[in-house]
C-alpha positions as CSV (number, residue, x, y, z in Angstrom):
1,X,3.0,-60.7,-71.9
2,X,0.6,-59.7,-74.5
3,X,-1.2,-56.2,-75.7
4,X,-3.3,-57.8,-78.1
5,X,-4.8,-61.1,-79.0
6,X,-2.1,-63.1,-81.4
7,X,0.5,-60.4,-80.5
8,X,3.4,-61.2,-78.2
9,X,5.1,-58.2,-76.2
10,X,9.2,-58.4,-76.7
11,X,10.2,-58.5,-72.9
12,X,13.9,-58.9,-71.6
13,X,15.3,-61.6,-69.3
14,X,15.3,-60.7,-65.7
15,X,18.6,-60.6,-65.0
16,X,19.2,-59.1,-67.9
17,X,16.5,-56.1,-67.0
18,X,18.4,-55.8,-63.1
19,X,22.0,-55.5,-64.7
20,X,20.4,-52.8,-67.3
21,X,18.6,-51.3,-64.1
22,X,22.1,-50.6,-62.5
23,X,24.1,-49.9,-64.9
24,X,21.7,-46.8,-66.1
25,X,21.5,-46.4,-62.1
26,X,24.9,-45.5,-62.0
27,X,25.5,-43.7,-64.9
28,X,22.3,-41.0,-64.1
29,X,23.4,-41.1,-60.4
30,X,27.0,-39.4,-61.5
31,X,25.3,-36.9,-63.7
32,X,22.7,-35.7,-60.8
33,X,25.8,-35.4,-58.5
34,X,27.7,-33.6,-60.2
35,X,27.7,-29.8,-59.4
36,X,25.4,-27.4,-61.5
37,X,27.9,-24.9,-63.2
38,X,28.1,-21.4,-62.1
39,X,26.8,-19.7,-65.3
40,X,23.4,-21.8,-64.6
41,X,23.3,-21.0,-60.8
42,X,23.7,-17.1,-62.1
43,X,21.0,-17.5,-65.0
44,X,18.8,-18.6,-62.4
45,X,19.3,-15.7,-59.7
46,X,18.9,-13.5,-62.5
47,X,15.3,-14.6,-63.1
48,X,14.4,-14.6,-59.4
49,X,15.5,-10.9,-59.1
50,X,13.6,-10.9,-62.4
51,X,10.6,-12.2,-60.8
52,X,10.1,-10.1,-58.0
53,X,7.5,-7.8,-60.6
54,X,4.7,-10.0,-60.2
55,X,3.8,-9.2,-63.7
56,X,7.0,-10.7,-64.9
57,X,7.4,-13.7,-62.8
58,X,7.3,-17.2,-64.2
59,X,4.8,-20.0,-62.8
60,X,7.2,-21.8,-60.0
61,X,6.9,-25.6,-59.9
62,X,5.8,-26.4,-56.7
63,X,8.8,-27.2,-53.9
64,X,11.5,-26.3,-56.5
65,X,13.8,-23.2,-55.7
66,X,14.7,-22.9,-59.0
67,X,12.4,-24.4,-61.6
68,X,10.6,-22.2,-63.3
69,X,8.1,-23.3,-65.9
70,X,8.8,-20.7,-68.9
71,X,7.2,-20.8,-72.2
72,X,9.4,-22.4,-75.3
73,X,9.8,-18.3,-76.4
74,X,11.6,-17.7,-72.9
75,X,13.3,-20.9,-73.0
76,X,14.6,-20.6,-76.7
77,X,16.5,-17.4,-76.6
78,X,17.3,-15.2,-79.1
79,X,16.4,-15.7,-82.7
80,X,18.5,-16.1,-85.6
């Protein structure tokens, strides 16, 4: 595999490649199981009952019932 003339792409052996595939398969398939934490889940009822003054509601990502798009100041917090 090349990008550029004289230049070869590093690329990984198949097999190699599939047992990476299923090993980060698994590991990422625990963590989106796993159940989101209760201060989250209250953080984000908090900024739906927020949102219900138009002029204070965040863009909504479409299909999401929680994933609000809010600029990095919302998302940062407090200062220091």
């Amino acid at each position: 595999m090349t990008d550029k003339p004289g230049k070869r792409t590093p690329s990984l052996d198949p097999s190699i490649q599939m047992h990476l595939g299923r090993r980060l398969r698994s590991i990422f398939e625990e963590v989106a199981s796993e159940p989101v934490p209760d201060r989250f889940l209250n953080l984000l009822d908090q900024l739906e009952k927020a949102g219900a003054d138009e002029s204070v509601r965040p863009e909504r990502a479409p299909g999401s019932r929680h994933s609000e798009q809010l600029t990095p100041t919302e998302t940062a917090g407090p200062s220091k």
